[in-house]
KENU-546878 format. One line per 4 residues: for each residue x, y, z of N, C-alpha, C. Coordinates in steps of 0.001 Angstrom, whole numbers, plus 500000, padded with zeros to 6 digits. Each point is the difference from the previous one (the first is absolute). Layout:
X Y Z X Y Z X Y Z | ...
***
This chain:
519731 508311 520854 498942 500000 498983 500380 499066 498859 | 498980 499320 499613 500262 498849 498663 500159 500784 498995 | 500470 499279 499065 499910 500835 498710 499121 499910 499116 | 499163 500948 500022 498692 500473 498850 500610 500243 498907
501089 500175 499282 500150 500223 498704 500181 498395 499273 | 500797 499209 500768 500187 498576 499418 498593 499399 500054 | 498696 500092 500983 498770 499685 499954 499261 500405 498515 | 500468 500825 499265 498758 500185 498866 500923 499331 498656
500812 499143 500404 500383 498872 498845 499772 499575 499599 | 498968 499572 500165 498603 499045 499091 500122 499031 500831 | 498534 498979 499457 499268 499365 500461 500957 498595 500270 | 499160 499340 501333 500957 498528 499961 500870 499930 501516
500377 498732 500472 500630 500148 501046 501819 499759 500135 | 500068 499967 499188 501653 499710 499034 500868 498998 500523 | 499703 499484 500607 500652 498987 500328 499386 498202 500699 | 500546 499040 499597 499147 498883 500146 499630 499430 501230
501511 500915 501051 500047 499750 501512 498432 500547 500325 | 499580 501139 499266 499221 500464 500930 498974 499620 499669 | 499842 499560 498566 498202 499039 499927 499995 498887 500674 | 501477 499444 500148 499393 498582 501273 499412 500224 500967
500793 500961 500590 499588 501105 501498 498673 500044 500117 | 499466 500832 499422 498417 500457 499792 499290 499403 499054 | 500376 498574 499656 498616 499309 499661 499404 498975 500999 | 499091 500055 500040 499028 498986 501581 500818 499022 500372
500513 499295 501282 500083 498673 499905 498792 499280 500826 | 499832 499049 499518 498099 499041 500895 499253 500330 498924 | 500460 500274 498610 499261 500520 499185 498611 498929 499264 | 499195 499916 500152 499141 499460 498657 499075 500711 498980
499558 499508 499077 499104 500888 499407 498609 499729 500257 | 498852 501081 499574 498930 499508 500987 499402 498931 498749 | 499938 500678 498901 499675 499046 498674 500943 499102 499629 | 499607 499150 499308 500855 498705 498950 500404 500917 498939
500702 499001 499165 500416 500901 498592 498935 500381 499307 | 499154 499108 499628 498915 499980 498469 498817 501252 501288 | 500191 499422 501055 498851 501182 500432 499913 501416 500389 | 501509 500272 500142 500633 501146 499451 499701 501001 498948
500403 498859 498962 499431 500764 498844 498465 500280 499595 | 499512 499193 500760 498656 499830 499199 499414 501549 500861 | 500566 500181 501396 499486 501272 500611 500899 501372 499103 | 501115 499448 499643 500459 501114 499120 499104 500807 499408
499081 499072 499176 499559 500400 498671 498707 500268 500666 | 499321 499785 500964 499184 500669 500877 500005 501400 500445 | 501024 499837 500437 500656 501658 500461 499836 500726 498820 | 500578 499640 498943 500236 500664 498849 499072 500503 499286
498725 499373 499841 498995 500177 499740 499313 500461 500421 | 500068 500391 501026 499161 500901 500725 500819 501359 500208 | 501006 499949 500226 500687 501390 499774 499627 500819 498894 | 500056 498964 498962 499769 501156 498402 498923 500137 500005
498411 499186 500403 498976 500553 499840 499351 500934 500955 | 500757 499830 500826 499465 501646 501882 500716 500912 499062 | 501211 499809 499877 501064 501003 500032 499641 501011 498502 | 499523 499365 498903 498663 500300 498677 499201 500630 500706
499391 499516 500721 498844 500667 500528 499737 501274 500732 | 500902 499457 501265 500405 501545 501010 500598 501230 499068 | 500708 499788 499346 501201 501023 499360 499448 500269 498406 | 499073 499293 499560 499174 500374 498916 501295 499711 498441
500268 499256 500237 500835 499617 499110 499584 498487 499080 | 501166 499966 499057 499488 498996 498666 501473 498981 499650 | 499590 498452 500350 501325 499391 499648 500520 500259 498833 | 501259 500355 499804 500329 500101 498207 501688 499231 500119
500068 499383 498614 501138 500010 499590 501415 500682 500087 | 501483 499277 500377 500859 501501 500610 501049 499012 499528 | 501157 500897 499297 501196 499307 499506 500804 499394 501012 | 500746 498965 498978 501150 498931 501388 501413 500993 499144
499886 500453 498844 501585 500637 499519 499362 501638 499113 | 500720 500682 499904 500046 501295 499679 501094 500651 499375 | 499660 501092 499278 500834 500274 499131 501204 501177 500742 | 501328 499881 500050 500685 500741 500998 499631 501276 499386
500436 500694 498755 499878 500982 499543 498302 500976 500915 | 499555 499344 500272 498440 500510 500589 500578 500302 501050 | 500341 499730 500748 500704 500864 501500 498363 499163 501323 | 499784 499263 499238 498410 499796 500603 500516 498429 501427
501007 499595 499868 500629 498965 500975 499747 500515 501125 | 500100 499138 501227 500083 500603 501707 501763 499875 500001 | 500282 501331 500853 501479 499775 500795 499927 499653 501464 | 498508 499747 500278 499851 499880 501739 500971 501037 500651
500956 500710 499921 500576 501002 500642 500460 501377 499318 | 501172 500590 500584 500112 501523 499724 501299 499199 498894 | 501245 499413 501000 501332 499990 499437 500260 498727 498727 | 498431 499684 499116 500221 499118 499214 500796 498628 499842
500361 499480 501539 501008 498964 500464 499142 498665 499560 | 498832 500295 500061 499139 498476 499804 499945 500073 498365 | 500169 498978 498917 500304 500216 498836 498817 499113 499435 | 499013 500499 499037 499413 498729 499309 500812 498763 499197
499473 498890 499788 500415 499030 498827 499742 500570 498727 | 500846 499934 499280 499946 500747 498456 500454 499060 499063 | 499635 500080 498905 500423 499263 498388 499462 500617 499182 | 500304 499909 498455 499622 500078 499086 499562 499134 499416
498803 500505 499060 498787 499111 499293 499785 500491 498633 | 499107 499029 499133 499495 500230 499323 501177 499678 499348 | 499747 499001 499120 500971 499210 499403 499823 501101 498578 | 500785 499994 498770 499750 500439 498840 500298 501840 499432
499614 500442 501662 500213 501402 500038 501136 500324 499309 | 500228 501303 499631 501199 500541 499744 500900 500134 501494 | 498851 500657 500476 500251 500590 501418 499382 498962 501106 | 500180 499206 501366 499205 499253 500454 499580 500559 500914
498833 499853 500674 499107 500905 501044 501077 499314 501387 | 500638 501338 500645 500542 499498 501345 498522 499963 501018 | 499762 498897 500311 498944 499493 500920 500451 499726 501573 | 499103 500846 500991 500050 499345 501391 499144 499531 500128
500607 499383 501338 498890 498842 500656 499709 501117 500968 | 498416 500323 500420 499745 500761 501146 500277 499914 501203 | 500315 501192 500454 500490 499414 501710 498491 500528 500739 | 499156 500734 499382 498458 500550 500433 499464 500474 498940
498464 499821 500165 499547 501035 498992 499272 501495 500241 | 501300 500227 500768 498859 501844 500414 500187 500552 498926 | 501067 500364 499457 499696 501351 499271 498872 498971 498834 | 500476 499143 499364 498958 499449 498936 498458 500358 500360
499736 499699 501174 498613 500238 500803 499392 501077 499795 | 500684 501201 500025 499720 501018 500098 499566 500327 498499 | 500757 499559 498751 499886 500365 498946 498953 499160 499325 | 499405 499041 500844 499137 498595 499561 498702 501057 500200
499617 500745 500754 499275 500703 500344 499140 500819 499032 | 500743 500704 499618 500054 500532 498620 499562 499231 498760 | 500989 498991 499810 499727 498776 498808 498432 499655 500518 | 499522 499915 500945 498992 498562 500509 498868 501623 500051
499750 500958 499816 499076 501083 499660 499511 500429 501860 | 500813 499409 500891 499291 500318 501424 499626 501299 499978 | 498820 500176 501135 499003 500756 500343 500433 500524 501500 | 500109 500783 500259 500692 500596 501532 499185 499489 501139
500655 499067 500614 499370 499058 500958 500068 498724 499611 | 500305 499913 498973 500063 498478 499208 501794 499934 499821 | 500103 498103 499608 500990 499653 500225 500505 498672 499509 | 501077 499755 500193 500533 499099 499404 500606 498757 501324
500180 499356 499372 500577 498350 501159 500327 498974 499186 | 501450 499668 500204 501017 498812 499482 500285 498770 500828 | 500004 499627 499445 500749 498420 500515 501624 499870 500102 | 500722 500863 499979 501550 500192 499295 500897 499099 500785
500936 499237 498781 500838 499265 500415 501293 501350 499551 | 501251 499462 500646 501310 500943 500035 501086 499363 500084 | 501053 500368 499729 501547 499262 500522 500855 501020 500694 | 500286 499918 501315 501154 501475 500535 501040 498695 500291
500915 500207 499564 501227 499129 499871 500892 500352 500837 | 499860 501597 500314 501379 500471 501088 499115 499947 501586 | 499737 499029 500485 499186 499582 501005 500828 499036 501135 | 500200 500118 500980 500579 499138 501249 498790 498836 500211
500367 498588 499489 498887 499418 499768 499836 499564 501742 | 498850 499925 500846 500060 499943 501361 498186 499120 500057 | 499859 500458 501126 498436 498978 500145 498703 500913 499406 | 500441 501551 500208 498646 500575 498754 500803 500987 498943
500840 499495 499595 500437 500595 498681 500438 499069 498793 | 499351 500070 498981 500106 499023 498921 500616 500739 499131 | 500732 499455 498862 500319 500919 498244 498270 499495 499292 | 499463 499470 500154 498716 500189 499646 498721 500069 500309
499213 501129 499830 499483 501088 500748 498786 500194 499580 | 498679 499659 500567 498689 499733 499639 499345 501314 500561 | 498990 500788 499286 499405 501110 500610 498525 500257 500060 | 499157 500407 500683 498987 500358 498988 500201 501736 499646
500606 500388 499425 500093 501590 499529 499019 499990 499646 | 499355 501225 500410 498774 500864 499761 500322 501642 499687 | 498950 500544 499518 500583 501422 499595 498553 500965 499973 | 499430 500911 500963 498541 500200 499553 500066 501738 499315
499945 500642 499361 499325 501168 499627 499549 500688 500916 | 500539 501725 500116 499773 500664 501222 499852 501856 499382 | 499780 500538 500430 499966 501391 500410 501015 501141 500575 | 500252 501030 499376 500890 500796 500537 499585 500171 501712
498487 500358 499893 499707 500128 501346 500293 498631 501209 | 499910 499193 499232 500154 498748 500631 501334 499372 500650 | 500946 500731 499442 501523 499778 500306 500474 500608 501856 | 499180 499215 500949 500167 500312 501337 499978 498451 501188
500014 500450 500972 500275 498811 500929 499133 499153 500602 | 498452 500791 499939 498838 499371 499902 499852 499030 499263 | 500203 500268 498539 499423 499171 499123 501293 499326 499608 | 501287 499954 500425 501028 498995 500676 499423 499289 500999
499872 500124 501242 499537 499202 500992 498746 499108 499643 | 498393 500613 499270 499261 499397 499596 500624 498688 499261 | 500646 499920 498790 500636 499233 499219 500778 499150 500722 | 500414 500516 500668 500695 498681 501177 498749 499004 500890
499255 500612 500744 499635 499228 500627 498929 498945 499458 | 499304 500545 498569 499612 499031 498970 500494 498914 499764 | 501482 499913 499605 500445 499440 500041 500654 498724 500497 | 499947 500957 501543 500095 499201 501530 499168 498874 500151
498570 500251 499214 499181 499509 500616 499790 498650 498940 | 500468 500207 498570 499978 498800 499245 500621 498797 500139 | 501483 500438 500684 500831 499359 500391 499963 499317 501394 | 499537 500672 500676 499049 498970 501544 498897 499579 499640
499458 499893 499496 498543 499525 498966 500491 498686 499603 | 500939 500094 498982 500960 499074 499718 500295 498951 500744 | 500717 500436 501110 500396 498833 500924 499016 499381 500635 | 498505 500682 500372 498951 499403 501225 499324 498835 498727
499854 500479 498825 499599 499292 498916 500622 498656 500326 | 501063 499963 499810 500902 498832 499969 499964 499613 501080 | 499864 500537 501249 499727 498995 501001 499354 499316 500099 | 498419 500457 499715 498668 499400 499720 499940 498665 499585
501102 499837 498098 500009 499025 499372 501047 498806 500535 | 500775 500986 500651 501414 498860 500437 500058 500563 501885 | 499113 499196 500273 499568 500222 501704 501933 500023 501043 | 500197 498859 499409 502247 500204 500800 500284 500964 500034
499763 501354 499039 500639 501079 499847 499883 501034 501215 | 498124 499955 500666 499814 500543 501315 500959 499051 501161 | 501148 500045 500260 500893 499560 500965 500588 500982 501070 | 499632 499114 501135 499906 501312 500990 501716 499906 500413
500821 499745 499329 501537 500185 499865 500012 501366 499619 | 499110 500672 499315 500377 500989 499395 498932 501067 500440 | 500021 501305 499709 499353 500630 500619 499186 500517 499011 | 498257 500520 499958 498969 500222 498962 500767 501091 499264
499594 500234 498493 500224 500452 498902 499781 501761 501186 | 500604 501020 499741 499546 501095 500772 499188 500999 498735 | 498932 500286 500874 498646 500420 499405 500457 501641 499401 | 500974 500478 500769 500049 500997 499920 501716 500574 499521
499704 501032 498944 501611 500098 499950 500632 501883 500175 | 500903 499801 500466 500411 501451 500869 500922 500495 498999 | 499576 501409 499607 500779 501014 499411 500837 501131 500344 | 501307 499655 499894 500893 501164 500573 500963 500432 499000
500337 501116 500148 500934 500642 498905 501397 499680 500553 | 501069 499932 499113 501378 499624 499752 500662 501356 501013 | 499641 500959 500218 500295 501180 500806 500175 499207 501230 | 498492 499643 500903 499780 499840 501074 500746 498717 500409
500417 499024 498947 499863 498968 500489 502118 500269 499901 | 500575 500615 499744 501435 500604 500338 500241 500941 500920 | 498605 500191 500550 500181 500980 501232 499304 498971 501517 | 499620 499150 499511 499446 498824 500654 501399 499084 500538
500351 499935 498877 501775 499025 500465 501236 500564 499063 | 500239 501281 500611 500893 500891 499115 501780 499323 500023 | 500364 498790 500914 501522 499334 499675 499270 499000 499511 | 499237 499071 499210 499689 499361 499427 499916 499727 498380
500770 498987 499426 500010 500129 498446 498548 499931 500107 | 499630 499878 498337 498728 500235 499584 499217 498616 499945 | 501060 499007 499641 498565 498354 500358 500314 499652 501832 | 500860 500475 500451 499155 499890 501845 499139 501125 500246
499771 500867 499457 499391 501065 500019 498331 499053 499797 | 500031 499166 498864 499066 499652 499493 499698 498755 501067 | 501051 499411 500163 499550 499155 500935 499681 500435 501022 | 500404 500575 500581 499492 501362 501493 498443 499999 500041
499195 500647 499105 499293 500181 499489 499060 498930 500345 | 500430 499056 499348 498670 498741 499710 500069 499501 500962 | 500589 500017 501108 499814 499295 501496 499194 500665 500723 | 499305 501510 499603 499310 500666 500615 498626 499706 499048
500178 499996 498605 499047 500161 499042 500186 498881 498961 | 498890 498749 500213 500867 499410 499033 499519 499750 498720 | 499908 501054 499330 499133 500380 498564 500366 501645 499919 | 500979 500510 499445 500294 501571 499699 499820 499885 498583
500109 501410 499686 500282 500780 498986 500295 501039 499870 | 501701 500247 499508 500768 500972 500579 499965 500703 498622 | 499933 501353 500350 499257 501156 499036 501605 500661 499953 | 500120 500440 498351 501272 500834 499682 500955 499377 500029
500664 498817 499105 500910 499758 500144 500793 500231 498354 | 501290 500450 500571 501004 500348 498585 500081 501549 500289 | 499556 500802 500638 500735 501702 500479 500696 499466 501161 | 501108 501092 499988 500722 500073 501006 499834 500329 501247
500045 499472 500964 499007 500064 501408 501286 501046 500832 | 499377 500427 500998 500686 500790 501109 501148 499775 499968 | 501144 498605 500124 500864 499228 500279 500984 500282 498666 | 499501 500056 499145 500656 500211 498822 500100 498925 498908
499316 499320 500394 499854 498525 498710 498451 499991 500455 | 499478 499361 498578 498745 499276 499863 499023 499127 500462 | 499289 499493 500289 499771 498861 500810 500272 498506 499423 | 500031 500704 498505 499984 498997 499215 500288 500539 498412
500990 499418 499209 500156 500430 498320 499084 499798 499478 | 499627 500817 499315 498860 499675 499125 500217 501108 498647 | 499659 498749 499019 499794 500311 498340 499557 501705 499898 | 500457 500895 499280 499518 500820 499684 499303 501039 499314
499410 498514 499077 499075 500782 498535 499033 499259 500441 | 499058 499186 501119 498506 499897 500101 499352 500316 501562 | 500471 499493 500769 499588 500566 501320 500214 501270 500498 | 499012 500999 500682 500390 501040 500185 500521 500174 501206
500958 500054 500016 500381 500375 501574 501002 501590 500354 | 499818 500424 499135 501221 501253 500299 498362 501367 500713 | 498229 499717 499255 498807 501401 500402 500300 499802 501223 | 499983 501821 500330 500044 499729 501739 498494 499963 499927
500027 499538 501638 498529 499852 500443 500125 500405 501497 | 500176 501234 500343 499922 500720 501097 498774 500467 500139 | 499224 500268 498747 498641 500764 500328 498872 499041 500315 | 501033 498227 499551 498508 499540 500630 500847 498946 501125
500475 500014 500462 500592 499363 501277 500230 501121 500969 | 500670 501072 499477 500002 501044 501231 501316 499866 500626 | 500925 499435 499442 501636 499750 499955 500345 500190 499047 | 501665 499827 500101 500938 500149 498770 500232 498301 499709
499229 500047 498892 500179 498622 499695 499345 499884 498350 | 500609 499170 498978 500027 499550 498817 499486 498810 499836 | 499797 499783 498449 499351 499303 499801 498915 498991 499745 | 499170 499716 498726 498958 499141 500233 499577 498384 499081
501401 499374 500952 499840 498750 499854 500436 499178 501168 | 499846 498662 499708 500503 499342 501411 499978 498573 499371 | 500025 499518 501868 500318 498066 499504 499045 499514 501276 | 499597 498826 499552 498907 499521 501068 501641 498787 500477
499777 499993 500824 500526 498981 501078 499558 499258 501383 | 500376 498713 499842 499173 499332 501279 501328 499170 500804 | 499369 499657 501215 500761 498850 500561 499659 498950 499729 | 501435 499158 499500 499290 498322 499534 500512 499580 501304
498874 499228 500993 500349 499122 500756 500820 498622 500160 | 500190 499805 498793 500528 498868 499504 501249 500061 499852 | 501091 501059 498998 501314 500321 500492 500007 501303 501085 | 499287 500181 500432 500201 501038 501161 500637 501235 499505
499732 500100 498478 500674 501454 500089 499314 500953 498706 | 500387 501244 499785 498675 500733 499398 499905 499334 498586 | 498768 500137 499011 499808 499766 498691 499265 500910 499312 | 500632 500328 499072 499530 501013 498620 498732 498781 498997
498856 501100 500281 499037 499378 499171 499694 501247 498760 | 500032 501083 500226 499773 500589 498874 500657 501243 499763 | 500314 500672 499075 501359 501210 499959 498714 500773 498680 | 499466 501487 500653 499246 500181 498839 499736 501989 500426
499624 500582 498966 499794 501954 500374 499067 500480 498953 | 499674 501127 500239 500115 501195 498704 500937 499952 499248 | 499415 500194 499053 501240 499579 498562 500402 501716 500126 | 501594 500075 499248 500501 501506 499834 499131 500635 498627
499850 501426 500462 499345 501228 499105 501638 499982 498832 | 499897 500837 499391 501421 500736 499019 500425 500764 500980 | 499452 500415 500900 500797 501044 500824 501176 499039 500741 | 499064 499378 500935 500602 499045 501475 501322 499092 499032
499553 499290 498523 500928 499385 498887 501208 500503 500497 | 500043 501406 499322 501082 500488 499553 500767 500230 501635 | 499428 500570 500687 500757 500266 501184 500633 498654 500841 | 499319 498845 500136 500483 498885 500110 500939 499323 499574
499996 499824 498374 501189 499885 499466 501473 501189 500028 | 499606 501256 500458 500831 500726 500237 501091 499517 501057 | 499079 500035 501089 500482 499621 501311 500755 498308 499806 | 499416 499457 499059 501121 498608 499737 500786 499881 499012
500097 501227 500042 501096 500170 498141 499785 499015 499108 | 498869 500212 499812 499251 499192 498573 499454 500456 498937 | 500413 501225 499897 499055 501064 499147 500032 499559 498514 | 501253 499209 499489 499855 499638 499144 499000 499067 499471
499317 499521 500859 498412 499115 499953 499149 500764 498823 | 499806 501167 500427 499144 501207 499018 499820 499628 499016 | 501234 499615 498862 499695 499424 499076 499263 498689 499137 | 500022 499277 501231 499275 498505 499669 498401 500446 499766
499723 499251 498751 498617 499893 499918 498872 499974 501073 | 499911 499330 501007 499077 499698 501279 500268 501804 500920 | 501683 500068 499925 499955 501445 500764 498977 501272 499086 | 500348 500006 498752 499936 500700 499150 498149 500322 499962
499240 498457 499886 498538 500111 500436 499506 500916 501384 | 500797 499725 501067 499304 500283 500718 500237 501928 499705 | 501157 499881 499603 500512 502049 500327 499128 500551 498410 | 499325 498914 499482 498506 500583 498700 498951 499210 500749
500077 500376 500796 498504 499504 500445 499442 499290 499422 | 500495 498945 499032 499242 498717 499573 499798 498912 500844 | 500244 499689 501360 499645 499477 500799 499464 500040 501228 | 498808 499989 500243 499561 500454 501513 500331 499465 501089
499508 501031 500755 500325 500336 501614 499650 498217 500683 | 500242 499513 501126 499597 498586 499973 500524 499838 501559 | 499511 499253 500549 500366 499243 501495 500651 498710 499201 | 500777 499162 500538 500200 498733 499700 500735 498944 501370
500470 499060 499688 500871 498931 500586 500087 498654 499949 | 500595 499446 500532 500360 498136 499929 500275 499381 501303 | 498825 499069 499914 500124 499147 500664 500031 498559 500143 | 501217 500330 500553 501014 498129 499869 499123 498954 500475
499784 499049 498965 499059 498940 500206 500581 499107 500343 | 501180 499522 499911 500464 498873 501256 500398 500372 501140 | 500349 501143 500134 499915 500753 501435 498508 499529 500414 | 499641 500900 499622 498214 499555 500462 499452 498427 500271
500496 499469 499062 500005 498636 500461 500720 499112 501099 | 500925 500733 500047 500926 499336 501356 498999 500766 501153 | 499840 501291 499730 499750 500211 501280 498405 499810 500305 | 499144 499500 499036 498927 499307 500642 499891 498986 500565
500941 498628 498878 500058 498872 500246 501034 499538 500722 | 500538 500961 501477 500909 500049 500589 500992 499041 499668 | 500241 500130 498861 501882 499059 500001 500826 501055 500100 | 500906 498766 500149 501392 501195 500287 500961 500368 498878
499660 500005 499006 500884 500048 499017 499320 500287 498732 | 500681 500863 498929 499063 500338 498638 499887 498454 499088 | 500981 499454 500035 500516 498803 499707 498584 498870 499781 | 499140 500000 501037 499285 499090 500568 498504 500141 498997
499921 501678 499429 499381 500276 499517 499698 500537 498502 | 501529 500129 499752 500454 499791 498610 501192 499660 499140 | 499984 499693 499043 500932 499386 499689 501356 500829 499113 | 501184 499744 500428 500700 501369 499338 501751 498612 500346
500846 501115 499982 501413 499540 499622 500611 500079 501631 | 500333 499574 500808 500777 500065 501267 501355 499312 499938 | 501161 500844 500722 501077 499034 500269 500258 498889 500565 | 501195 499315 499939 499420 498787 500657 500356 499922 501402
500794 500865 500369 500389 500469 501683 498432 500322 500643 | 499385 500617 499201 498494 500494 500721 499243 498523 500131 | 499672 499727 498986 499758 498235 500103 499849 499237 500653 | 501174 499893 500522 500907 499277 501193 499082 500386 501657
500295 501228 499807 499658 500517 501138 498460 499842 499857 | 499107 500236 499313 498705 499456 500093 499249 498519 500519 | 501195 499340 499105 499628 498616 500070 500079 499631 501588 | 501471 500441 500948 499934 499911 501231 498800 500696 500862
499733 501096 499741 498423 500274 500331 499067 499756 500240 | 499450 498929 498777 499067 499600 500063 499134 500909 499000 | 500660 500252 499139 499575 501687 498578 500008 498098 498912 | 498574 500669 499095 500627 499196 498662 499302 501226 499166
501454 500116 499491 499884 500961 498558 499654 499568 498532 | 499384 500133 499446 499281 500399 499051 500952 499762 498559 | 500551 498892 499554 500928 500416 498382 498959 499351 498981
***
């Protein structure tokens, strides 16, 4: 059996041997550079106005730095290993504001909600730029990190797997919307190298899919998966599955993943959030397009952070809102827009589609490819 505990290390393929390995060789791109972009901003544009539309939400304004004292930053995980960029500001102070650079804006989202007067069913949608610095820079992992975070207003009653699944496949559908759009305008992109956008996307819980390939870490698990289905969305991830690890770490002051949901699956199984994932035909291996749930009650909060010995969170302002109910109940998530862009405009690399900091060993290896990255 492999080892599943070294698998939930975070993101990235860690080593440079192995992005040579698994990036295409015979590679081309189907677009030029300038026409690339110009479908970028195609894509893009049409994402925020379906994705407005379907999900009943409103573009707004969303910070690039934040105040640490707010507790309002993303840790993307449980064991706080991924660290924001930090400084101090504000020249003149006695005291200077210690400022991060965001690594997401969920919890902010959630509290924007509130600020922005939403109406239950109504919602919010960002444009968010980010920096995650403790990142294995590889062909879809950048230190800078484009989203559209969204956050909509919800219901106690509403906190179930229905209106999880609904919210997904909305979603599903902006984002293949997206790509047929762009075919339309940039006709190369329908290339029968590759196989049609799939119409349809398959939902399975993190339970089944470890009882599906129970000696399997958790990304062949995922890859397993998309050779049968190649569009999932794997439900419950961050409780501890049968096996005794997670399917996946996950942050534990916004996604809910600890409510059981036996009464509406009809198993022993947790959780109500997930991640949409597809097969990119292009590096042949799985891709994360969106990581998104039910936001946590004060109850699910506190027990979450229990279970990650974080309790000391409680005290931060953002914890402190939610356990006074000054912030409502909410669905939310993010979705990676140069992900999305690679994987419409089938390149093989984030690189191709935006512009960020790479080593120069990765470089190298692109340039032999037939990859031109993006500085």
């Amino acid at each position: 059996m492999l080892n599943k505990a070294a698998d939930l290390a975070g993101p990235g393929i860690s080593t440079y041997e192995e992005v040579e390995k698994i990036l295409p060789t015979g590679y081309a791109p189907l677009l030029n550079r300038l026409d690339t972009q110009r479908a970028i901003f195609v894509i893009k544009r049409y994402i925020e106005d379906h994705l407005c539309k379907e999900l009943n939400l409103n573009m707004v304004q969303v910070p690039l730095i934040v105040d640490r004292e707010s507790g309002v930053n993303d840790y993307l995980d449980r064991d706080g290993s991924r660290t924001p960029v930090e400084f101090p500001c504000g020249l003149g102070l006695e005291k200077r504001i210690t400022a991060q650079v965001v690594q997401a804006a969920t919890k902010w989202k959630r509290m924007a909600l509130a600020q922005f007067e939403c109406a239950v069913g109504e919602g919010i949608c960002t444009d968010m730029r980010a920096v995650r610095k403790d990142y294995f820079l590889d062909h879809d992992h950048s230190s800078y990190v484009d989203q559209w975070d969204w956050e909509r207003r919800i219901t106690a009653d509403m906190r179930n797997l229905d209106v999880l699944k609904d919210t997904v496949q909305r979603i599903w559908k902006v984002i293949r919307g997206a790509g047929l759009h762009a075919q339309k305008l940039f006709p190369e992109l329908k290339s029968s190298k590759y196989p049609e956008l799939p119409e349809h996307l398959t939902f399975i819980h993190a339970e089944d899919l470890l009882e599906m390939y129970p000696d399997l870490p958790r990304k062949q698990r995922e890859t397993a998966i998309l050779q049968k289905y190649p569009a999932v969305f794997i439900i419950g991830i961050g409780w501890v599955l049968k096996d005794g690890y997670p399917h996946e770490m996950r942050a534990a002051d916004y996604d809910d993943w600890v409510t059981d949901t036996h009464a509406m699956t009809g198993r022993d199984t947790h959780g109500l959030n997930g991640d949409i994932l597809v097969w990119n035909p292009v590096t042949k291996r799985r891709h994360e397009l969106t990581s998104m749930g039910i936001r946590v009650t004060k109850k699910t909060m506190k027990m979450q952070l229990e279970l990650s010995n974080q309790l000391d969170f409680l005290k931060l302002p953002y914890h402190k809102a939610i356990l006074n109910d000054k912030i409502p109940l909410s669905i939310g998530g993010g979705i990676g827009q140069a992900r999305t862009f690679m994987y419409l405009l089938r390149t093989a690399h984030l690189g191709e589609v935006t512009v960020s900091v790479w080593p120069k060993q990765l470089k190298e290896i692109c340039e032999k490819k037939n990859i031109h990255v993006l500085e």
